[in-house]
C-alpha positions in Angstrom: 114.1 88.5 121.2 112.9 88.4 124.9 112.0 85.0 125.8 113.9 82.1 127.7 112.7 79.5 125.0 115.8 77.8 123.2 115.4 75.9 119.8 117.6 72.9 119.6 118.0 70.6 116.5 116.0 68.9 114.8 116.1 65.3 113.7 117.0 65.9 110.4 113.3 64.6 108.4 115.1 62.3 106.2 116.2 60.3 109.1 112.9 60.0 110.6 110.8 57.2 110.5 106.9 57.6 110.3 104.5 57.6 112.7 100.7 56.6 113.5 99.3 57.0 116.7 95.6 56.5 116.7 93.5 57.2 120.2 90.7 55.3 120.5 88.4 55.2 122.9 91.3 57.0 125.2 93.7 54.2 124.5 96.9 55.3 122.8 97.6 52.7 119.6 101.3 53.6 118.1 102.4 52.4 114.6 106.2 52.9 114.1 107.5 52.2 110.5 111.6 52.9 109.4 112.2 53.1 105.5 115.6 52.7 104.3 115.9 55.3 100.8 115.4 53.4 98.2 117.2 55.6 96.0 119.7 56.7 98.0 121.9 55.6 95.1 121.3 58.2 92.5 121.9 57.1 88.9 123.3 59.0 86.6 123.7 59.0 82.8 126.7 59.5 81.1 127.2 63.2 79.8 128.7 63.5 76.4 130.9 66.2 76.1 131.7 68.3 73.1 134.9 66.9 71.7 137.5 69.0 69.1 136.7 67.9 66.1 132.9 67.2 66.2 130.9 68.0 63.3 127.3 69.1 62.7 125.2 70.1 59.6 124.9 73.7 60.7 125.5 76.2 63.4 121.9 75.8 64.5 122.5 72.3 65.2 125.6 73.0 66.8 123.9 74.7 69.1 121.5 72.3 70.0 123.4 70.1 71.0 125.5 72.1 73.2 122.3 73.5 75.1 121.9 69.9 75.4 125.2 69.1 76.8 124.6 72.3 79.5 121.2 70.8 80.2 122.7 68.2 81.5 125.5 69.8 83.4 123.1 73.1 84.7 123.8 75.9 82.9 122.2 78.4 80.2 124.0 79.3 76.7 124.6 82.4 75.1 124.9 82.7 71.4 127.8 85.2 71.3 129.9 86.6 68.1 130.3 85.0 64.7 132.2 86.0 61.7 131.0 86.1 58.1 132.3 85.6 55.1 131.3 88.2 52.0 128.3 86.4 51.1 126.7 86.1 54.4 127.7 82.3 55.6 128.9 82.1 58.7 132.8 81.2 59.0 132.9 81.2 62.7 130.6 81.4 65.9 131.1 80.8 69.8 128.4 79.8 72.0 129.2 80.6 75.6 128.1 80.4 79.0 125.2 82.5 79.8 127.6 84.1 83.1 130.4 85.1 80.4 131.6 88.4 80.8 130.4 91.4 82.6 127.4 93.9 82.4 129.4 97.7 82.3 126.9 100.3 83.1 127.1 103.2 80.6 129.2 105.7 82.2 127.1 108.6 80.5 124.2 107.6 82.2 124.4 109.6 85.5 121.0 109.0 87.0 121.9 105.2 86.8 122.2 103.9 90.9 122.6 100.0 90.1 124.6 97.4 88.7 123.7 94.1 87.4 128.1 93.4 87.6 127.2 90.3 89.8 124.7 88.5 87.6 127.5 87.2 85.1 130.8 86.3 86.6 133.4 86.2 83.7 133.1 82.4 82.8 134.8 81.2 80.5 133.1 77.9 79.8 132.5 78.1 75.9 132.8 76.1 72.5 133.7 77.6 69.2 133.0 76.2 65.8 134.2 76.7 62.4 132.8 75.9 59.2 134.5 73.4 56.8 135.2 73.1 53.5 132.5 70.5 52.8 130.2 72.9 54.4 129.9 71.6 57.9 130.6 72.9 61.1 133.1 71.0 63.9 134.2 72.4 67.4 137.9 73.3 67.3 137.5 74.9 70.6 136.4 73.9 73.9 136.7 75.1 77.8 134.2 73.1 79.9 135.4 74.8 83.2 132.8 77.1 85.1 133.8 79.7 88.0 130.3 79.3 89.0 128.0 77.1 90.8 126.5 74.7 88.7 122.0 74.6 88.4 120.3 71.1 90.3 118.3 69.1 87.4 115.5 69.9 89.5 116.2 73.7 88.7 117.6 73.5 85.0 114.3 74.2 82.9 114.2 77.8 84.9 117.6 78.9 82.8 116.7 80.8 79.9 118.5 78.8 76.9 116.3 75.5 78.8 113.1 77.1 78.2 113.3 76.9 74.7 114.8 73.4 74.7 113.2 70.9 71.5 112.7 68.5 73.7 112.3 70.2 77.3 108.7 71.2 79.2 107.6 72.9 82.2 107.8 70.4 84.8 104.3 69.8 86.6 103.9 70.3 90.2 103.9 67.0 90.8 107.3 66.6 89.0 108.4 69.7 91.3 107.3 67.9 94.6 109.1 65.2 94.3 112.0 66.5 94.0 111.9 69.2 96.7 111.3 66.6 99.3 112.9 63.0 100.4 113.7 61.2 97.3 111.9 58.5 98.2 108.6 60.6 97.8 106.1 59.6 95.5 102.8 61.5 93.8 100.5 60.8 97.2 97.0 61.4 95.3 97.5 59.3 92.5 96.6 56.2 95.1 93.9 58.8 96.9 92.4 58.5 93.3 92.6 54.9 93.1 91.3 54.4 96.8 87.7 54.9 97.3 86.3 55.1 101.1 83.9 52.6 100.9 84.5 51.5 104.3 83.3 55.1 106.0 85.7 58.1 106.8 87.7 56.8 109.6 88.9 53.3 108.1 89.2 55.1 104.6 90.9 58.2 106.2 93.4 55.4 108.0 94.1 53.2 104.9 95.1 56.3 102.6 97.6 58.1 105.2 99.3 54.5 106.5 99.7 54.1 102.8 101.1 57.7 102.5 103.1 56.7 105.2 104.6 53.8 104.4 105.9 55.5 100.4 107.1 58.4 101.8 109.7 59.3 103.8 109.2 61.7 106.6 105.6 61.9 106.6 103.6 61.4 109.9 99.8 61.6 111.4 98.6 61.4 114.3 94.3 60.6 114.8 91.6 60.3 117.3 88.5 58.1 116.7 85.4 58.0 119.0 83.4 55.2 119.6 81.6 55.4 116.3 84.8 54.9 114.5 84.3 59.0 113.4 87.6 60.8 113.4 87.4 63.6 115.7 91.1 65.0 115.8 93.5 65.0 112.6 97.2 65.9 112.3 99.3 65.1 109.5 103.2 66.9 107.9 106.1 65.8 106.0 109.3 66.3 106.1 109.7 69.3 104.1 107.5 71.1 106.5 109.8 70.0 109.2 112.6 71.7 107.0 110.5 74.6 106.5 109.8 74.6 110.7 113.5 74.4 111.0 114.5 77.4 108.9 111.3 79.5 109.6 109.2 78.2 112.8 110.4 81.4 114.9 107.3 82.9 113.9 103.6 80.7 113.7 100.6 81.4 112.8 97.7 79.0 113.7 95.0 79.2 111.5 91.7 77.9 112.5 89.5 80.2 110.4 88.5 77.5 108.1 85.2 75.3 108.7 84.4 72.1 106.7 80.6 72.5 105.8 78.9 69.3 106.3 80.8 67.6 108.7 81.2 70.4 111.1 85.1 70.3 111.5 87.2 72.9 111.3 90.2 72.7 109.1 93.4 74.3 110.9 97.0 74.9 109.8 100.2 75.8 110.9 101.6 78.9 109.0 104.6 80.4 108.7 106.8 82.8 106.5 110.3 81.7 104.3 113.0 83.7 103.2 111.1 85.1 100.0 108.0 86.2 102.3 106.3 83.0 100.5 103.5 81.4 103.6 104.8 77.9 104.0 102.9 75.0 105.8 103.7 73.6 108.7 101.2 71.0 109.5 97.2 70.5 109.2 94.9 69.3 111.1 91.2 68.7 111.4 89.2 69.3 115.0 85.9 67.9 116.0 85.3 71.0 117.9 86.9 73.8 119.6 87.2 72.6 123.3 90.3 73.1 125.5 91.2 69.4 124.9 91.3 69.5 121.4 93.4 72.4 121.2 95.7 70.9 124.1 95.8 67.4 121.9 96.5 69.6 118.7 99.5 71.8 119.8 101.0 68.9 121.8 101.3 66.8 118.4 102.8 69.8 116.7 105.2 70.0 119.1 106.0 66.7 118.9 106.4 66.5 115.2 108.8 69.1 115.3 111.4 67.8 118.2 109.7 69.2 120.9 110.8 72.6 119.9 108.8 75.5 120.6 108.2 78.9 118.4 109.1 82.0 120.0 106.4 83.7 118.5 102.5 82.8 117.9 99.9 84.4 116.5 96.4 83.1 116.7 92.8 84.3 116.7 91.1 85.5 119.8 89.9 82.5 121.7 89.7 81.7 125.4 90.6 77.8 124.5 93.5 78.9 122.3 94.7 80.9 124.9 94.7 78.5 127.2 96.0 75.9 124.9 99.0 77.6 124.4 100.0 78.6 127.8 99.7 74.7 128.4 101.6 73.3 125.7 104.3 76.3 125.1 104.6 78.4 128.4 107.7 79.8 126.9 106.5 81.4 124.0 105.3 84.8 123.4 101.0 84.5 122.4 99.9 87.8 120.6 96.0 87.7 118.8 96.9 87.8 114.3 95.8 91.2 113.5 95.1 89.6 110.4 92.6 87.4 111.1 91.2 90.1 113.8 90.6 92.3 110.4 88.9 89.6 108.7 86.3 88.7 111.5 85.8 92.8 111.8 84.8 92.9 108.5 82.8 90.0 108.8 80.8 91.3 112.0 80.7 95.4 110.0 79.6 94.2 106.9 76.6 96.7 106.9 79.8 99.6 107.6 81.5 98.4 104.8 78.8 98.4 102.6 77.4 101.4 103.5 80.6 103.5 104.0 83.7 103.0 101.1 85.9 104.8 103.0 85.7 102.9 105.9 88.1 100.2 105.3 90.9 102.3 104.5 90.4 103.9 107.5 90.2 100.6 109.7 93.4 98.9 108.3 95.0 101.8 108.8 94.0 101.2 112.4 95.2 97.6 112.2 98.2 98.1 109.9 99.8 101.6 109.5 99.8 103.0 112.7 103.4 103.2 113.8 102.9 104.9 117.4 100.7 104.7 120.3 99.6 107.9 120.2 99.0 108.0 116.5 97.0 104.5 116.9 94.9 106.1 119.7 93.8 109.5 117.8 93.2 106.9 114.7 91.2 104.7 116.5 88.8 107.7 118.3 88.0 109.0 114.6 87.1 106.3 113.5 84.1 105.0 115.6 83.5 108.3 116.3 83.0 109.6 112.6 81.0 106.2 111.6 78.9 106.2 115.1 80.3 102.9 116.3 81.4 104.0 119.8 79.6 101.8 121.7 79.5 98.8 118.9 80.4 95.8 121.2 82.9 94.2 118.4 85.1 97.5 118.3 84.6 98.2 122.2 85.8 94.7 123.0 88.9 94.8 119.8 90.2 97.7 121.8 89.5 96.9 125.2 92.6 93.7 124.2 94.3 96.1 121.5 97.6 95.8 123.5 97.1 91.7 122.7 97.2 92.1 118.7 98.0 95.9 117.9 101.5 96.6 116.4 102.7 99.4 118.1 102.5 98.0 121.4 105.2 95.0 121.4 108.0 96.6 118.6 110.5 94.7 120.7 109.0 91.0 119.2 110.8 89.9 115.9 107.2 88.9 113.6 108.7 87.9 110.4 106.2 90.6 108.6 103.9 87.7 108.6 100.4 89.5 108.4 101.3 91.4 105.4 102.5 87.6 104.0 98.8 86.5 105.0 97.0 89.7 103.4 99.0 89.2 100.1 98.3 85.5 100.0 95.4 83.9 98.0 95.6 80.5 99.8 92.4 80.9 101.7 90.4 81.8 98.8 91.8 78.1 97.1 91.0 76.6 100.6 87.9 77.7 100.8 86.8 76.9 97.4 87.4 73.2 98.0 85.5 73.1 101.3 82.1 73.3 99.3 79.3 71.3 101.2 79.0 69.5 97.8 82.6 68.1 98.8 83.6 65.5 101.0 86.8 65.4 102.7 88.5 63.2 100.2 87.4 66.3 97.8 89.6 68.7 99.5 92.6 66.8 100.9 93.0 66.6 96.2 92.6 70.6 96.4 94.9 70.9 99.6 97.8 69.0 98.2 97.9 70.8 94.9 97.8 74.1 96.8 100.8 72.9 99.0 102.3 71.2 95.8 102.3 74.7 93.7 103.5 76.9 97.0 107.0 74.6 97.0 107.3 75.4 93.0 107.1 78.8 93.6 110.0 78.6 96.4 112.5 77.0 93.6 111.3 79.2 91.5 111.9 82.4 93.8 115.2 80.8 95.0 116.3 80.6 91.0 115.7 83.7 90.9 117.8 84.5 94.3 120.3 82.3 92.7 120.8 84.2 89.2 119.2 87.9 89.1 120.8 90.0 91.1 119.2 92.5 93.3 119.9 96.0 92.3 123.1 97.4 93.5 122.5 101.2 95.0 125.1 103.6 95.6 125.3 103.3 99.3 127.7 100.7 100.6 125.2 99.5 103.3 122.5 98.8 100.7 125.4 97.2 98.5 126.0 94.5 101.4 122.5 93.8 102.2 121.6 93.6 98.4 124.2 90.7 98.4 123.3 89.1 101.8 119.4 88.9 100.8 116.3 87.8 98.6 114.7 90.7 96.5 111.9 90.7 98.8 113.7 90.9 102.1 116.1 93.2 101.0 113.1 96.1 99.6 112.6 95.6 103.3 116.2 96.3 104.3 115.7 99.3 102.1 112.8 100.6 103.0 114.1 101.0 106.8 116.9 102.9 104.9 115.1 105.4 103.2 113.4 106.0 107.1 116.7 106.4 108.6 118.3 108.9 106.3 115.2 111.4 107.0 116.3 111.1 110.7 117.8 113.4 112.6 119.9 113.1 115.4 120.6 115.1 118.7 122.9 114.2 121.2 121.1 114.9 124.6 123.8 114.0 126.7 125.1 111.8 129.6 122.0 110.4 131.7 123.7 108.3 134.8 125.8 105.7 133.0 124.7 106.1 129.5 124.1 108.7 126.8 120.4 109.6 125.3 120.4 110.5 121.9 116.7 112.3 120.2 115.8 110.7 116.6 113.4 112.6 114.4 111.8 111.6 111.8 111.3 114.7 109.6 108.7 113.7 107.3 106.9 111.5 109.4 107.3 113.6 112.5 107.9 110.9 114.7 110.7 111.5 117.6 112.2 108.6 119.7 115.0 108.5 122.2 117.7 105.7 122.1 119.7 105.2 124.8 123.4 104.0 124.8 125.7 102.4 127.4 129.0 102.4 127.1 130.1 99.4 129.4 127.6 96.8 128.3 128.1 98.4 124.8 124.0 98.2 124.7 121.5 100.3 122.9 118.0 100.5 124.0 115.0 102.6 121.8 112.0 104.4 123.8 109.5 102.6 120.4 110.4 99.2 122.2 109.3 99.8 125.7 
């Protein structure tokens, strides 16, 4: 991507210590606390094997107790061929690791494009029993060796013989939580629900997060009070959103879109996108209003709390403070408006068009979503206000009077994650919103925003189980075959959607053009045409969509 801005490394979050700072009265008060990891140590219990020789009642409880012996290792178990004697009882059975063998696709199956070859592996890990004459069972065969990466305990219930464990049950989000973050972590609104802010908002607000701060690893806020002890600015992360930043922080969104009713704050957040297009949190914060300063104060303690290092890429909503806050705090960084939240405040400020008109919304995302040209956005555009008589409506006039500040097609060259079509197909606002009621205090929704952020990190070790053990489907085409490997399901239905683009392309070669060669690209169906532009000494390619 075009931009100067370098991202070095980050401290990694569990070797941070936490942080207060606290500006009162426009003196600067700093609270530094280190925590050793109390469990840095991790116990373990002894795993008992299977052993040659071992006995059971029956097959069934033979069983058992070797899903019980992969629970504890992290792995599933397949119940896999027996032998029976005339009379039906069962002489013989193996029970095998789930990854045993192979999937063979039927060869007389020729419409068939994939291959699930990559889910199992060819373990061998297995036990075998046999049945005795007292009418017992005992292992006489045993291979604990796997060719395969074992499952974290954190992980284990996902595998398929684990769901249906006797004794096993769906971890809570809580349960989750702590274990996708510092191991020191502990269930933060269990003491919110013990504490109640008797003392006011501030001193409340204060005693909960330096508690928060002082059980878990990684976690910092930063605070401004005014003179009548009233918090006016409010930032707080964790570690695992520094971890998150790390991976994913090319690409922000800030998020200001919420309001507190009641005490007149809004609620913001810093968004991004992970590696199963999954939004991910980044910070929080509450503002006492939306004045330069805040905005200045805000960003700057983001930037802080992640190293100092800066996003290539943010997306905000159309605001002369933002605007300026950003070109303060990170010059470097390229500032485009979210066409998201431009959408949302259009059909805020239309509703009459909306609900007047059905059609009309199809027509306007198209205008903020589908468009893959100029041209074609132009032409779109025109129709629109024209066939709904909004030409001289001042929202629309002034939307594309800045179009080339949030439309698409006009910066193709910037790398944005596909993070407004993660927004639109998230339902995290709605859960936001519904616990910033005016019958709700602060205390109310800080419950609701944890749980929300609690229950997005589940879904990320569930989608990365998934990653982990289903395979994507394996086309025909060798380049689909390697990015089916390299990627997540969702990522890769990207990859393949660009392919099904390119291979109704066509290609002419134009010829040399001073140093370089042009080349015309067609899309048939689509009838788009682009030129791309090679050069041989620099080995560079450059595409007309990007200028």
């Amino acid at each position: 991507m075009a931009t100067s801005n370098q991202r070095t490394d980050i401290t990694p979050p569990e070797a941070c210590g936490t942080s207060l700072q606290n500006d009162v009265h426009n003196q600067t008060i700093a609270l530094k606390t280190t925590q050793k990891d109390s469990h840095a140590s991790v116990l373990t219990k002894d795993v008992l094997e299977p052993r040659i020789g071992m006995e059971f009642d029956d097959d069934e409880k033979a069983y058992q107790f070797y899903n019980g012996y992969a629970r504890q290792v992290g792995f599933s178990v397949r119940k896999q061929n027996m032998s029976r004697a005339k009379n039906g009882i069962i002489r013989a059975r193996r029970f095998v690791c789930s990854k045993e063998g192979y999937y063979k696709l039927d060869p007389s199956d020729k419409t068939s494009t994939c291959s699930r070859s990559d889910v199992r592996t060819g373990c061998h890990a297995h036990i075998g029993i046999k049945r005795l004459k007292n009418g017992r069972y005992c292992i006489h065969r045993f291979v604990p060796e796997h060719n395969h990466p074992l499952v974290s305990s954190r992980k284990v219930h996902l595998l398929r013989s684990q769901r249906e464990y006797p004794n096993a049950r769906k971890p809570s989000s809580e349960d989750v939580f702590s274990a996708c973050t510092s191991s020191s972590c502990t269930s933060h609104f269990q003491g919110l629900r013990q504490f109640e802010m008797q003392q006011g908002d501030a001193v409340g607000m204060v005693h909960y997060l330096q508690k928060r701060a002082a059980k878990e690893l990684g976690f910092s806020f930063s605070m401004q009070l005014d003179a009548k002890d009233q918090i006016t600015n409010l930032f707080w992360c964790d570690a695992r959103s520094r971890i998150d930043y790390y991976y994913f922080g090319d690409v922000v969104c800030f998020d200001n879109t919420y309001k507190v009713n009641g005490y007149d704050r809004p609620f913001v957040s810093f968004l991004g996108t992970n590696h199963h297009k999954q939004l991910v949190i980044f910070g929080s914060g509450f503002l006492y209003n939306d004045s330069v300063e805040s905005f200045n104060w805000l960003f700057q303690t983001f930037k802080d709390s992640m190293s100092g290092n800066a996003p290539h890429l943010i997306l905000t909503d159309e605001d002369e403070n933002i605007v300026k806050g950003v070109e303060e705090i990170w010059p470097d960084t390229v500032h485009r408006y979210c066409p998201w939240h431009l959408y949302q405040r259009t059909v805020k400020n239309l509703c009459n068009v909306f609900q007047a008109y059905p059609g009309f919304d199809i027509e306007l995302k198209k205008c903020f979503f589908e468009c893959e040209t100029e041209n074609e956005f132009l032409v779109t555009w025109q129709k629109l206000v024209s066939n709904y008589g909004l030409v001289d409506d001042t929202w629309l006039k002034g939307l594309y009077e800045n179009r080339r500040n949030w439309c698409l097609v006009y910066r193709h060259d910037l790398f944005h994650a596909d993070l407004h079509n993660t927004l639109k197909n998230e339902r995290m606002h709605a859960l936001i919103k519904s616990g910033l009621h005016h019958e709700r205090d602060i205390f109310s929704f800080f419950k609701r925003y944890e749980r929300i952020l609690k229950d997005k990190r589940y879904s990320e070790i569930e989608a990365d189980y998934g990653a982990a053990h289903l395979a994507n489907p394996m086309p025909l085409s060798r380049l689909l075959k390697q990015a089916a490997l390299a990627y997540t399901r969702p990522v890769y239905e990207m990859v393949a959607k660009e392919f099904e683009l390119y291979v109704d392309c066509v290609i002419d070669n134009c010829g040399a053009d001073g140093t370089g060669y042009v080349y015309e690209v067609t899309n048939v169906e689509k009838k788009i045409t682009g030129y791309v532009r090679y050069e041989p000494c620099t080995d560079a390619l450059s595409c007309s969509c990007k200028n």
